[in-house]
C-alpha positions in Angstrom: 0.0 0.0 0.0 1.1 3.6 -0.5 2.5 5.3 2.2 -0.5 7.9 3.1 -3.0 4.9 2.8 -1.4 2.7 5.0 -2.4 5.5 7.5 -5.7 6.3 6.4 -6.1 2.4 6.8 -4.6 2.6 10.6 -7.1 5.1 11.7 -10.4 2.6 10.7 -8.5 -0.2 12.3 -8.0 2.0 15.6 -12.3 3.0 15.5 -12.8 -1.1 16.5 -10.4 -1.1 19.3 -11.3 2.0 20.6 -14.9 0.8 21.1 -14.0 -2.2 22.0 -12.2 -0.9 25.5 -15.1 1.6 25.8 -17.6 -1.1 26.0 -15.2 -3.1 28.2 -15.9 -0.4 30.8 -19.5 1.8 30.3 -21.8 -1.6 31.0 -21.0 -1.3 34.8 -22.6 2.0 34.9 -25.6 1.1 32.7 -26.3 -2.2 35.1 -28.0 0.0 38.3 -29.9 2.0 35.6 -31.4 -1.2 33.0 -31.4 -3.6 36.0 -34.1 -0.8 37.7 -36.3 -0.9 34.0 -35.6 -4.3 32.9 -35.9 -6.1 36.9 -33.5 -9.2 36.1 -33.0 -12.0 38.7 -29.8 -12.2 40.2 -28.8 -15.5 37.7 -29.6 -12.9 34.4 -27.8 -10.6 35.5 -24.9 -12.4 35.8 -25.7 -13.7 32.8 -25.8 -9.7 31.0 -22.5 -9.3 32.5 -20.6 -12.5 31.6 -22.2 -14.1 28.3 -20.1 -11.3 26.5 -16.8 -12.6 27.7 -18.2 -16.0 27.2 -18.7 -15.8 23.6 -15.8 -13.6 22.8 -13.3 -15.9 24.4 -14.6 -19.0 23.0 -14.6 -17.5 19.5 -11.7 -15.5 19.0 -9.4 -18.5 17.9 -12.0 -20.0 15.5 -12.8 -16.5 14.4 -8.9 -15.7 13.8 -8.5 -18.6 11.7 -11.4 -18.2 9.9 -9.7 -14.6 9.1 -7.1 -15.9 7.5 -9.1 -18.8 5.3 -11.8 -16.4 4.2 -9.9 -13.2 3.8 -9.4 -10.8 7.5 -11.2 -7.6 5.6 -14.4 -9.6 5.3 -14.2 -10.8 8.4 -13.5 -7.6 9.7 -16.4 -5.8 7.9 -18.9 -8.6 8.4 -18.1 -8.3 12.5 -18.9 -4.4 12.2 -21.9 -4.9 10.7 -23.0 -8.0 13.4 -21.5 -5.8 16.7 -23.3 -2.7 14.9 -26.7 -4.8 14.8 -26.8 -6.3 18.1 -25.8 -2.9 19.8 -29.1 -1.7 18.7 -30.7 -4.8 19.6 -28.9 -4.0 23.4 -30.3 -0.6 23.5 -33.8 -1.3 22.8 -34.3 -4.6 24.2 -37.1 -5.0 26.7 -36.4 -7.9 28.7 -33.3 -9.2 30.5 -33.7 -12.2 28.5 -33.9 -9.6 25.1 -30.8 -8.1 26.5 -28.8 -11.2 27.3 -28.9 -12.7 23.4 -27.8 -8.8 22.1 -25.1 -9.2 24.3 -24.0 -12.5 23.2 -24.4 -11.3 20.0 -22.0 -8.4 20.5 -19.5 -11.3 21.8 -19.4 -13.1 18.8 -19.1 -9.8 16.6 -16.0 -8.8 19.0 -14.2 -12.4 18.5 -13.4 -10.9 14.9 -13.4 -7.3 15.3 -9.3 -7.5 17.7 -7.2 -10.4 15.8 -8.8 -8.5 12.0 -7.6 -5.4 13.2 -3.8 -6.9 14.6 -3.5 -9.1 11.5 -4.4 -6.8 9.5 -1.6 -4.1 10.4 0.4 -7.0 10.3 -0.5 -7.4 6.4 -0.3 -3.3 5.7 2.7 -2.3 7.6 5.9 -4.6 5.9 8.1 -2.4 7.1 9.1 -3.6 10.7 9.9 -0.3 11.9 6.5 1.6 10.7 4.9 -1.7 11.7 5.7 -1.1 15.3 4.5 2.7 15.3 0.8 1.3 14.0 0.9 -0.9 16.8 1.8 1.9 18.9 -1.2 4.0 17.8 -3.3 1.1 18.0 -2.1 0.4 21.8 -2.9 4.1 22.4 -6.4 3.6 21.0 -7.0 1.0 23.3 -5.7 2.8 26.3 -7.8 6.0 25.1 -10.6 4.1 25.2 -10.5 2.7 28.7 -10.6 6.4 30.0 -13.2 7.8 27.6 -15.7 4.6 28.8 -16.3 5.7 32.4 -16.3 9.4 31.5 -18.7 8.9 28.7 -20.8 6.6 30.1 -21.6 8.0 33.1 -22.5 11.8 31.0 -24.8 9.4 28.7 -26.3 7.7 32.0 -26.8 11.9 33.2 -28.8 12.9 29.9 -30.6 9.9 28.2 -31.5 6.2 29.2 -29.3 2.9 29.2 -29.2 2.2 26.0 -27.5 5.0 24.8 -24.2 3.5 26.2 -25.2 0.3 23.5 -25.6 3.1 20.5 -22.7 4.6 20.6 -21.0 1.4 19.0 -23.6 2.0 16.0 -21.8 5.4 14.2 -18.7 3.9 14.7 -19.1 0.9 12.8 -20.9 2.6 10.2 -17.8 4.7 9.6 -15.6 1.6 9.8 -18.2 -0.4 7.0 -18.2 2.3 4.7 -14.2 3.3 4.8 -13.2 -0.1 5.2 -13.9 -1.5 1.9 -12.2 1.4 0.4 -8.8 2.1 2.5 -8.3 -1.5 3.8 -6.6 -4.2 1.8 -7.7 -8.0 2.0 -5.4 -10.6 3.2 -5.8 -14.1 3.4 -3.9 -17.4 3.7 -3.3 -18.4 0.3 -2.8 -22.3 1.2 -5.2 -22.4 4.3 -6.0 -25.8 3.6 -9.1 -27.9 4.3 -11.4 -26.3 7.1 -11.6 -29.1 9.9 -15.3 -28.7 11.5 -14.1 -30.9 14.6 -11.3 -28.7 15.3 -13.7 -25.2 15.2 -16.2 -27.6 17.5 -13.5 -28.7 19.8 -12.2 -25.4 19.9 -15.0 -23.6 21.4 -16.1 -26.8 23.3 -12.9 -26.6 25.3 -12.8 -22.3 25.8 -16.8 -22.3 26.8 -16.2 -24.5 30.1 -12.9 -23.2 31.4 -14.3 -19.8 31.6 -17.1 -20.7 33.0 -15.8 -22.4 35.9 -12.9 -19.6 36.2 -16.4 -16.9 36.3 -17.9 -19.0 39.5 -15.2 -19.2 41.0 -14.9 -15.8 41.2 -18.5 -15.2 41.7 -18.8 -17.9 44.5 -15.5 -19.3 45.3 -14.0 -23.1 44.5 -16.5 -25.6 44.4 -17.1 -28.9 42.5 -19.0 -27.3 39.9 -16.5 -25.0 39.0 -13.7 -27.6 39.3 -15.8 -29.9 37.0 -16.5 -27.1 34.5 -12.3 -26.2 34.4 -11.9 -29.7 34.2 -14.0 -30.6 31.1 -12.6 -28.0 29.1 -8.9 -28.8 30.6 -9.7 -32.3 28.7 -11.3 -30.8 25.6 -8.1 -28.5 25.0 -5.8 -31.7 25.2 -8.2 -33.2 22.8 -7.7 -30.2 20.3 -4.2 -29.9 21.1 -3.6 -33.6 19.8 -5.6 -33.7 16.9 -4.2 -30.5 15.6 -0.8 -32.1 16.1 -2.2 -35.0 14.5 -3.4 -32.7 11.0 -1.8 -32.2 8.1 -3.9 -28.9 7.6 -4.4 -27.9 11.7 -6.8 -25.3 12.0 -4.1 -23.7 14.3 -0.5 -24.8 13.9 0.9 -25.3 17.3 4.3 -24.5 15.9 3.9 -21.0 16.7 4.2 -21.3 20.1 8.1 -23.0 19.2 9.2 -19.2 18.6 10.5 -17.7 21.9 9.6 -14.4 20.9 6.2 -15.7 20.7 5.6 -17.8 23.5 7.0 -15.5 25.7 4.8 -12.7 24.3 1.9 -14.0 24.8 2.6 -15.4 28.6 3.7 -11.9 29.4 0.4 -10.4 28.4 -1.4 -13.1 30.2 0.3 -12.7 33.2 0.2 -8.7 32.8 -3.6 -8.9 32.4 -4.3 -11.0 35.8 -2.2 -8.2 37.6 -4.3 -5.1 35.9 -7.7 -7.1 36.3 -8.1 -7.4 39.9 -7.3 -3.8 40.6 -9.6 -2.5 38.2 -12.6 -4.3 39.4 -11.8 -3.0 42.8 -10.1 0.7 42.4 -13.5 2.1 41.1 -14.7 0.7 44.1 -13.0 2.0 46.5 -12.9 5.4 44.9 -16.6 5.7 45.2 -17.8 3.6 48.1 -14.6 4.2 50.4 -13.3 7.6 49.4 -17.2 9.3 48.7 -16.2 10.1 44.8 -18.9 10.2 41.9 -18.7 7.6 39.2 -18.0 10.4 36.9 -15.1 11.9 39.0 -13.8 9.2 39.9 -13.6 8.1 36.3 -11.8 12.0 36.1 -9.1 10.9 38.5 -8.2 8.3 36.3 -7.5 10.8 32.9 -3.9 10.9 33.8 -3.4 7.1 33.8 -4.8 7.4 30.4 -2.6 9.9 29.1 0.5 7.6 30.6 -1.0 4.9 28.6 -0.9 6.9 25.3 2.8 8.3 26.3 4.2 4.5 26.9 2.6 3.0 23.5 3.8 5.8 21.8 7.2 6.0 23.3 7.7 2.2 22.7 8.1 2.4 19.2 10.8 5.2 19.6 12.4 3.6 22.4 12.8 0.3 21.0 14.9 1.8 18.0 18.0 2.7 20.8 17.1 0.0 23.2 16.5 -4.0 23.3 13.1 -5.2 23.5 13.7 -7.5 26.2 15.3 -4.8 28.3 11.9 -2.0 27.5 9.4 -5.0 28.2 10.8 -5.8 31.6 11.3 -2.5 32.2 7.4 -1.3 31.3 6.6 -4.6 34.0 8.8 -3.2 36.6 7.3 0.3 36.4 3.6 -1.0 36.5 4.7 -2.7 39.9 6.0 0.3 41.3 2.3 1.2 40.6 0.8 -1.5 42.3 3.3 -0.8 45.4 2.3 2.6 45.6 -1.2 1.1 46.1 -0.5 -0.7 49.4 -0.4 2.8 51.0 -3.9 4.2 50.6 -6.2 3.7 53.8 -9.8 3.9 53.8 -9.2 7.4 55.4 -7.9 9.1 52.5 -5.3 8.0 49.0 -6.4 9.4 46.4 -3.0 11.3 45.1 -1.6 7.3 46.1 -3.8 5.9 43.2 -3.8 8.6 40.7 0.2 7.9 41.0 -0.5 4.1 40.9 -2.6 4.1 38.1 -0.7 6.4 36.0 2.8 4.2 36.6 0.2 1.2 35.7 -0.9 3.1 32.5 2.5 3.8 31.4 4.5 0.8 32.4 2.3 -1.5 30.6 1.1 0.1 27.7 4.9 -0.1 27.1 5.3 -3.6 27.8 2.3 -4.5 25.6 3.0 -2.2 22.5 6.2 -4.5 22.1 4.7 -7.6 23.2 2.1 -7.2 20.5 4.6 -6.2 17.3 6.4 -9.5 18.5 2.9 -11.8 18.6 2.6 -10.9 14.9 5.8 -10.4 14.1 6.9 -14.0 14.7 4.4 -15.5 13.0 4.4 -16.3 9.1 2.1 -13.2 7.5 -0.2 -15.8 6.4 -1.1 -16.7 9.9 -1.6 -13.5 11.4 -5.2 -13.9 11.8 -4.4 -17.2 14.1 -1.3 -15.6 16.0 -3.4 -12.3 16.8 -6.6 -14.6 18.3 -3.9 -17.1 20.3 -2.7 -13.5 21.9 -6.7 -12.4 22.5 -7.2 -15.7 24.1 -4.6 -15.0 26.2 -5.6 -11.4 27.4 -9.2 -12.7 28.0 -7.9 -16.0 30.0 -5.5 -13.5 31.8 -8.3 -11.1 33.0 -11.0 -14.4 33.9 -8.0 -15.7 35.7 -7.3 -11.8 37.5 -11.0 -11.3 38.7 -11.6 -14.9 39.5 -7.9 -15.4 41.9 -7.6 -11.8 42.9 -11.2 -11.3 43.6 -11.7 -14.1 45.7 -8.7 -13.2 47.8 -10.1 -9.5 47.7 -13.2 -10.9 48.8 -11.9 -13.7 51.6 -10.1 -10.5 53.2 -12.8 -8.8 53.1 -14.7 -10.8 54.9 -12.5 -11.8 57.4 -11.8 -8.2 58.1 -15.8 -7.5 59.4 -16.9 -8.3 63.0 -18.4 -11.4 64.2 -22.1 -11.0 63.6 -22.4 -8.4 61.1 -25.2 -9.1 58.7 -24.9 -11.6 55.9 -25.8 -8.5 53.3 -22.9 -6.6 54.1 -20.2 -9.4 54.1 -21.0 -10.4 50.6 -19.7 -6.8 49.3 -18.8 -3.1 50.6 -21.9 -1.9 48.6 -23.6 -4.3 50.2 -22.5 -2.8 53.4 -23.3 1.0 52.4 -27.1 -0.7 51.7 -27.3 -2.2 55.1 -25.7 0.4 57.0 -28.4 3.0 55.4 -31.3 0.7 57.1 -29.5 0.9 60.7 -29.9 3.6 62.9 -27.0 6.7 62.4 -24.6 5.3 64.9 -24.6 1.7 64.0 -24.9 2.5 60.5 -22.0 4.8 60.5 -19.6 2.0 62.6 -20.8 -0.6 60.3 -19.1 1.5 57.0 -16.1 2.3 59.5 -15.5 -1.4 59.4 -16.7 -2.5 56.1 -14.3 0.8 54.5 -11.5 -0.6 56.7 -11.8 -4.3 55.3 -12.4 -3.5 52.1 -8.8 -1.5 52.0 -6.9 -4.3 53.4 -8.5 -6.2 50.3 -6.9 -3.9 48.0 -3.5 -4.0 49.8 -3.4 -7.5 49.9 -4.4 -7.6 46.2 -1.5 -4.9 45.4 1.1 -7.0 46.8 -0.2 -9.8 44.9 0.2 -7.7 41.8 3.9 -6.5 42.8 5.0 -10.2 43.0 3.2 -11.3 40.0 4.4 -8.3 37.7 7.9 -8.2 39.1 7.8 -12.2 38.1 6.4 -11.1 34.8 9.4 -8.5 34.4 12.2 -11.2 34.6 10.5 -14.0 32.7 10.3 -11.3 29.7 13.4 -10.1 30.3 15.1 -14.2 29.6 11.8 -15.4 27.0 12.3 -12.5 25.0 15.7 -13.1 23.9 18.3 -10.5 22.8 18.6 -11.7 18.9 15.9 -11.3 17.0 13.7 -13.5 16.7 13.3 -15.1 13.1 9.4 -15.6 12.0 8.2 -19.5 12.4 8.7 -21.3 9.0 5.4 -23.6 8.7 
């Protein structure tokens, strides 16, 4: 492609990722508001929540490799236009049952709408060098977009009803399906072989269970359902594992992961992911419920974290031309613990310069990491295969955050607990805004000690959480630092 429209084609492939990390963040304020007009049981709305994720991790590797048989432009487009469909269907739906098929609708347009875009800038950009300042941009998109969510959502949530945080994916993929045919190039595999229907089945057969037992397990600790549920899918993946080694056309070539460079890649994002993901689902929270902030200050507070997150994608690409990746990677890790250590100092009496500081360290130091990480996922792998490289590195993320709420939630949650005083009300142990509900029904003294204690708790859950997120990013740091090895890594030869 010329030089101009390779960046004409960069800004439509940013529009998908930006929405994308929007939506990853604006449901949690819609849920008070749809829950109130729509009146789900407490199983449907876990349902809302999760069926996304669900679908979208069970997909993304089928839909990656169906990128590269059919062509990851079509794919591309032919996501917009489902995720653009079932947005509206979100907005407008009328029951909780209505609301939970839009949303795993949404999931299975989103399993194409990531590895098209990564693949595809894979396919554009030949130029290593130019290839890693499009990845750059699109890091920055993503981090852009985990700001603009909460701030947007909650001024949407101010002036119109729920659905308007479902229809602001519609004029974005309207732009995308009518540049996109004109500024992005197709790319396929030319010898993708015959399409295995086992493999796709097995696939999504193995994904579907292990998420959902990592999801209960958060939600309600270890139990045998859960274990069953990990363990079904445990024994699908072997079972697609072995018959793709088995293939002489695998859907996904396992030889991928026999690149370093790779491997390591997508392990380091994994592992980054369960770090970030615990502390995200409880920052907000204590912002808010411990600390007294609005939704959409809070969501404020957090602007500079975004604009560290722009800085370290950006920077990566610059840096990495005087520096060795494996050195910047480890680096970006180490800084995004500092974050997480400067964490274990708030108190439920005051912090909030402690997590703007943490969060903006955080934002930075792994928007770094991840830039890199990213150019070497689909740098490693054969152009042909970018489609199937990009989903393996999506599965990844999505496992990494399921993993992130599930572990570091429960842990949140068992300190949490264990932090109350004997005999406080069942409604209040099971979450701090559970407490602020209670405490609200109790008379001003008694209602007042209760959120004394339930404040206190709830901050020892967060320290405890940021020192599991030191020792898992300052782990993450050094196995990057000896995966990602100082020679270059040469592309896997299938």
């Amino acid at each position: 492609m010329a030089g101009r429209k390779q960046w004409w084609a960069l800004a439509v492939l940013v529009l998908p990722v930006l929405l994308i990390s929007v939506d990853m963040t604006v449901l949690g304020f819609a849920l008070p508001f749809l829950s109130e007009d729509l009146a789900p049981t407490g199983a449907e709305q876990l349902w809302i929540v999760d069926i996304y994720s669900f679908m979208l991790a069970g997909l993304l590797v089928l839909m990656g490799t169906l990128g590269d048989r059919i062509g990851r432009r079509k794919l591309l487009l032919m996501g917009a236009a489902a995720f653009g469909a079932a947005s509206v269907l979100a907005a407008f739906s009328t029951s909780a049952f209505m609301l939970i098929i839009a949303r795993a609708l949404l999931g299975v347009g989103g399993a194409t709408l990531m590895p098209s875009t990564l693949s595809l800038i894979r396919s554009i950009f030949l130029d290593p060098k130019q290839r890693r300042t499009a990845i750059a941009v699109w890091s920055a998109g993503f981090s852009s977009g985990m700001a603009l969510g909460p701030v947007l959502g909650g001024w949407l949530l101010e002036h119109f009803w729920w659905g308007s945080v479902f229809l602001i994916n519609v004029p974005v993929m309207l732009v995308l399906l009518v540049a996109g045919p004109f500024v992005l190039p197709e790319a396929r595999d030319p010898k993708p072989g015959r399409f295995d229907p086992l493999s796709a089945l097995l696939s999504l057969a193995a994904m579907l269970p292990v998420v959902y037992g990592i999801k209960l397990v958060a939600e309600h600790g270890f139990g045998l359902k859960a274990v069953i549920s990990v363990l079904i899918g445990l024994t699908l993946g072997y079972l697609f594992v072995r018959r793709q080694n088995r293939l002489d056309e695998p859907m996904l070539d396992l030889k991928l992961f026999s690149n370093r460079a790779f491997s390591g890649s997508v392990v380091t994002n994994m592992l980054g992911v369960f770090a970030m993901v615990g502390l995200l689902f409880l920052v907000p929270q204590y912002l808010q419920l411990v600390l007294g902030l609005t939704p959409v200050v809070a969501a404020l507070w957090m602007l500079p974290a975004t604009v560290a997150g722009i800085a370290g994608a950006l920077l990566a690409a610059w840096l990495a031309k005087r520096i060795r990746v494996s050195v910047l990677v480890s680096g970006g890790l180490l800084v995004a613990a500092v974050g997480f250590l400067a964490l274990t100092q708030v108190s439920s009496g005051g912090g909030l310069a402690y997590v703007v500081v943490s969060f903006t360290l955080l934002g930075g130091g792994v928007a770094l990491s991840e830039t890199l990480t990213n150019d070497l996922v689909i740098s490693a792998a054969p152009a042909e295969r970018a489609g199937a490289a990009s989903a393996i590195s999506e599965t990844g993320f999505e496992l990494g955050g399921a993993l992130g709420t599930a572990i570091l939630g429960s842990v949140a949650t068992a300190v949490y607990r264990s932090g109350l005083p004997e005999g406080t009300a069942e409604s209040a142990r099971d979450t701090l805004g559970g407490a602020v509900a209670t405490a609200q029904q109790l008379d001003p003294v008694a209602g007042q000690a209760l959120l004394e204690s339930a404040r206190e708790a709830f901050t020892q859950g967060v320290h405890v959480t940021a020192w599991a997120g030191v020792a898992v990013l300052v782990y993450t740091g050094v196995q990057a630092f000896v995966l990602l090895d100082r020679k270059k890594s040469s592309t896997v030869r299938i």
